[in-house]
C-alpha positions as CSV (number, residue, x, y, z in Angstrom):
1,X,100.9,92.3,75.6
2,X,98.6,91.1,78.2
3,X,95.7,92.9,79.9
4,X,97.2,92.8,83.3
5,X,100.7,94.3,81.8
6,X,98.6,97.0,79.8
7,X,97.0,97.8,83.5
8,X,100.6,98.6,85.0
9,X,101.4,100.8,81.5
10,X,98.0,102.7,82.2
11,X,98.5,103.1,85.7
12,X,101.6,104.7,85.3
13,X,101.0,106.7,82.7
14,X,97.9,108.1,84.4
15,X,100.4,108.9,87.6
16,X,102.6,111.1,85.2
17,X,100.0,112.9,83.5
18,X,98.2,113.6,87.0
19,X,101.2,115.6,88.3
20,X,101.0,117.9,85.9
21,X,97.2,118.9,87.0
22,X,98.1,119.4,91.3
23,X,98.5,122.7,93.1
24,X,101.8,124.0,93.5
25,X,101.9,122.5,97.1
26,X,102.1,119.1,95.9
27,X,105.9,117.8,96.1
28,X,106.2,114.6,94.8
29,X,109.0,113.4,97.1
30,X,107.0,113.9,100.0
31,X,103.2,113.5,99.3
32,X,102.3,110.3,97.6
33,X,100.6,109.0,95.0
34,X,97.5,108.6,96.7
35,X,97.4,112.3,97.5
36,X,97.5,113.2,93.7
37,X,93.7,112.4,94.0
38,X,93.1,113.7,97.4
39,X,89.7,114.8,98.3
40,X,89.3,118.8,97.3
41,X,91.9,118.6,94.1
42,X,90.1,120.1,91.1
43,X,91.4,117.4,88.8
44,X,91.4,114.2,91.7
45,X,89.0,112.5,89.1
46,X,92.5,111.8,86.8
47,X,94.3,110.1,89.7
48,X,90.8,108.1,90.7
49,X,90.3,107.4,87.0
50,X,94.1,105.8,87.1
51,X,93.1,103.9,90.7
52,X,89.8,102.6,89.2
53,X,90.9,101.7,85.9
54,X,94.3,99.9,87.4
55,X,92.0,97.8,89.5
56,X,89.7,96.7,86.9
57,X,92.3,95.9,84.5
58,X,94.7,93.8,86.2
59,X,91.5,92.1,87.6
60,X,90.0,91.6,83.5
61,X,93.6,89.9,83.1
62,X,93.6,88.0,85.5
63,X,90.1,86.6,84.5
64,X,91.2,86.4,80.9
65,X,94.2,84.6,82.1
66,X,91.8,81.8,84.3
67,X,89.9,81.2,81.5
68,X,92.7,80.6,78.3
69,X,94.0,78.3,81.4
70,X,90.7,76.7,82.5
71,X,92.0,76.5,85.9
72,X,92.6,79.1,88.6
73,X,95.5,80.1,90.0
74,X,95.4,80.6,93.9
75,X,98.7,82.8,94.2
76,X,96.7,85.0,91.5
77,X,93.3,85.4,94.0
78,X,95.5,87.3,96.2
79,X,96.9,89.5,93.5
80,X,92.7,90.0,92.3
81,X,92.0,90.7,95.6
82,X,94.8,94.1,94.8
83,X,93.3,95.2,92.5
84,X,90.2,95.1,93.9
85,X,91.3,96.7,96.6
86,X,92.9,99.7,94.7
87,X,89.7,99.7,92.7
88,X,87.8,100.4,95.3
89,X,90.6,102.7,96.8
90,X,89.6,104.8,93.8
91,X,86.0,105.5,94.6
92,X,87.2,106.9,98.4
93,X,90.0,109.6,98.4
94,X,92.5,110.4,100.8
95,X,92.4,113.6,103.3
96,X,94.0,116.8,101.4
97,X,97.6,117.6,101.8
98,X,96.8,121.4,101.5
99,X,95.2,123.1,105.0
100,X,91.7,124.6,105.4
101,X,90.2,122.0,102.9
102,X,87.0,120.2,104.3
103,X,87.2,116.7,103.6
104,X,85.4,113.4,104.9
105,X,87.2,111.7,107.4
106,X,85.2,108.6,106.6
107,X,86.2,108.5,103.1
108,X,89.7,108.8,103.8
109,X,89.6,106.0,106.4
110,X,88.3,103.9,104.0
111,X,90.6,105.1,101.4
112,X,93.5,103.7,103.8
113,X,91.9,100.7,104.5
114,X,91.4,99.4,101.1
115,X,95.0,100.6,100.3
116,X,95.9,98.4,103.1
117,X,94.0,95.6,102.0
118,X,95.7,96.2,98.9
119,X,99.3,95.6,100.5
120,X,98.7,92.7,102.6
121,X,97.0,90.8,99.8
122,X,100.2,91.7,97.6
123,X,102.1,90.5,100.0
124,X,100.5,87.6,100.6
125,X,100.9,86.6,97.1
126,X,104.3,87.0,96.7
127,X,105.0,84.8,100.1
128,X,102.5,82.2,98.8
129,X,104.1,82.0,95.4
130,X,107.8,81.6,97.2
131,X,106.4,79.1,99.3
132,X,105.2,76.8,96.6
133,X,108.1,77.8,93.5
134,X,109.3,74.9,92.0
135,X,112.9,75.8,91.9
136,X,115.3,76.8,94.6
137,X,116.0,80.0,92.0
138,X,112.6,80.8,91.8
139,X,111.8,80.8,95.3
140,X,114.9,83.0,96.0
141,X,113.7,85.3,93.0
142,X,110.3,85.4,95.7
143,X,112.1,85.8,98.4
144,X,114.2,89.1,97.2
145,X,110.8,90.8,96.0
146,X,109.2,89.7,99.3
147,X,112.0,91.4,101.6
148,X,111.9,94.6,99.3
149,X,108.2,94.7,99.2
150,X,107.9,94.4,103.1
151,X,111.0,96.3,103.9
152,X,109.9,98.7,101.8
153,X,106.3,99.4,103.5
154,X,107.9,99.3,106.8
155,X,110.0,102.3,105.3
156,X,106.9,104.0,104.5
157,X,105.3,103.8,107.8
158,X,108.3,104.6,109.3
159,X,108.4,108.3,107.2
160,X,104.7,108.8,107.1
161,X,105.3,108.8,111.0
162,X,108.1,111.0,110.6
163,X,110.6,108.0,112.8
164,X,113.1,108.3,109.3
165,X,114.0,111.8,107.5
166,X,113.0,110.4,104.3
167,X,110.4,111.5,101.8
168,X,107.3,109.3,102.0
169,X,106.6,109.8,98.3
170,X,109.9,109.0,97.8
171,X,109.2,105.6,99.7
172,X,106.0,105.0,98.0
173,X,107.0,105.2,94.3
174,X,110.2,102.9,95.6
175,X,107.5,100.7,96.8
176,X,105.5,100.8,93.6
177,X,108.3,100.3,90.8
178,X,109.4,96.9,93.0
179,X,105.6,95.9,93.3
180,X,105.4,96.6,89.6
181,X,108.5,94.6,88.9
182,X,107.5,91.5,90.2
183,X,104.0,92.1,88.4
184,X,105.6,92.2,84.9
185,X,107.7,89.4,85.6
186,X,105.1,87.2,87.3
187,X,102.0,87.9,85.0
């Protein structure tokens, strides 16, 4: 198995053991997985611990990977720059999902942005590696995960704004198992 696989194996694992460790207010339909290591949790640190170690993982793979190669692979950069950006997304926690918690607005801004960050440059590498697939096949293949991964946001920021009755942790783990997909398959 390769590093970068073994990151998605931790990553999810560490998601499943941190919902067992949230207050009862935590509904995993509708808060994400983001929230599980929102700022005031007593046990954030396991979620964090998941974000971090995700990050640095898939990013060790892909370093591994450049180096049995001896060339580096430009559709990859953008996937490094993920999991940099969830790496970082790690160190900076979201805003609670419970009321009367103080939290730092500052942190969770930057929380957002590197979790943004972490989309686009996903994105980016999907589109960049359907742009330059070799095969009709495997540019369709591209194209499918690149219309669910972007669809699949816009889902999100249309239930995080509360536009579609749908759970936005529902949305979010859609979001991830696709994302995750095309990771296994393209790694």
């Amino acid at each position: 198995m390769k590093i970068a696989q073994f990151a998605i194996i931790y990553f999810v694992a560490v998601i499943l053991i941190a919902h067992f460790f949230v207050p009862r207010e935590y509904y995993w339909a509708q808060n994400t997985i983001s929230d599980l290591a929102a700022q005031g949790l007593k046990y954030q640190w396991i979620m964090q611990a998941g974000l971090i170690g995700f990050g640095l993982l898939l990013n060790i793979g892909f370093i591994q990977k450049f180096i049995a190669a001896q060339k580096v692979s430009y559709p990859d950069l953008f996937i490094m720059v993920y999991g940099l950006a969830i790496l970082l997304s790690g160190f900076f926690s979201t805003k609670p999902f419970t009321e009367g918690v103080q939290y730092s607005i500052q942190e969770s801004n930057l929380h957002s942005m590197f979790a943004t960050i972490a989309g686009i440059s996903f994105s980016i590498s999907i589109f960049y590696r359907m742009v330059i697939a070799a095969t009709p096949a495997e540019r369709w293949g591209h194209a499918i995960f690149f219309v669910l991964v972007i669809g699949t946001s816009l889902l999100f920021g249309l239930s995080e704004n509360h536009i579609l009755a749908i759970g936005k942790g529902i949305v979010q783990r859609t979001l991830y198992l696709v994302s995750f997909i095309w990771l296994f398959i393209n790694l």
